[in-house]
N, C-alpha and C positions, 0 to 999 in steps of 0.2 A: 504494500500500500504506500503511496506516494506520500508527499506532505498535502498535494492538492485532496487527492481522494480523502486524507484524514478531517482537513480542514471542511470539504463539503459537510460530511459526515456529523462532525460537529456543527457545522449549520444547521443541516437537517435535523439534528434532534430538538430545536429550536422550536420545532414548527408543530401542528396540531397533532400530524399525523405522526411524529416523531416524538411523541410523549411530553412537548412543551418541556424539557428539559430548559436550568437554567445556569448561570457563571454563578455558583455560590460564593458569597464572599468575594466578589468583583474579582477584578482584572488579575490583584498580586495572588490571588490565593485558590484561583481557580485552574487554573491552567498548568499540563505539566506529570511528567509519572512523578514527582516527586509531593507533589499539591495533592492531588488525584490519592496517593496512600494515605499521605496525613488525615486526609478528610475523612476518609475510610476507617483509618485506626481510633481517628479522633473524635468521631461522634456514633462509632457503631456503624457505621454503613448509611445513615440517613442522609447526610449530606454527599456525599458522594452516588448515592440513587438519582440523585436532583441534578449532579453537575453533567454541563454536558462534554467537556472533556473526557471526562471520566467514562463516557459510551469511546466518546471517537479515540482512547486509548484502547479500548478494548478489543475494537474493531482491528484497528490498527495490529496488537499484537495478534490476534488471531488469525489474520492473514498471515504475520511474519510466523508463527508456528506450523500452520499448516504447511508453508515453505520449508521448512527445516529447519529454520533458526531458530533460537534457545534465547531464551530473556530470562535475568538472575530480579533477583527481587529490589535491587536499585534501580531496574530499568536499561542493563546494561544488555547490548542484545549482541548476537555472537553468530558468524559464520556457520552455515552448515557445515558437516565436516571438517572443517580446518581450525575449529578452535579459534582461530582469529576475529577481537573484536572487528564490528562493521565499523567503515568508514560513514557510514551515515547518510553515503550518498547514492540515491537508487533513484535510473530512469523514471518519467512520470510515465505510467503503465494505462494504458486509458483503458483496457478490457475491453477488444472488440466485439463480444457478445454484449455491450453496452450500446450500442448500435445496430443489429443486428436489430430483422422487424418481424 
């Protein structure tokens, strides 16, 4: 998943259809795998249900898992096979069945 597809993503849960998801605690403390846990550790899971980063991270890693990649629990995510952290930087992937009618 790109930064653009994450960023949609988190758009989209913004929206009706997308559970009206909200920035809990604005701009510094919403956003982020590092925000995204505290919230989660910090009120039980409540806030963190509401944030919508906290979808468009999820989304995000479970595309990178289904790939092969391995993410540790700071958010550090790792190469298939080679043990080598990622450089961070991956084509934006548009999924041609996104188009497709």
């Amino acid at each position: 998943m790109s930064l653009a597809d994450k960023v949609m993503l988190h758009e989209l849960t913004h929206t009706r259809a997308g559970g009206q998801k909200i920035d809990v605690g604005g701009f510094r403390n919403a956003y982020g795998w590092k925000s995204c846990k505290k919230l989660a550790v910090t009120t039980g899971g409540d806030a963190s249900d509401r944030n919508a980063d906290c979808y468009a991270l999820f989304g995000s890693a479970v595309d990178l898992l289904l790939r092969g990649f391995s993410i540790d629990d700071e958010g550090k995510v790792t190469e298939p096979n080679t043990g080598n952290p990622s450089s961070g930087k991956r084509s934006v992937d548009l999924r041609p069945w996104l188009w497709s009618s």
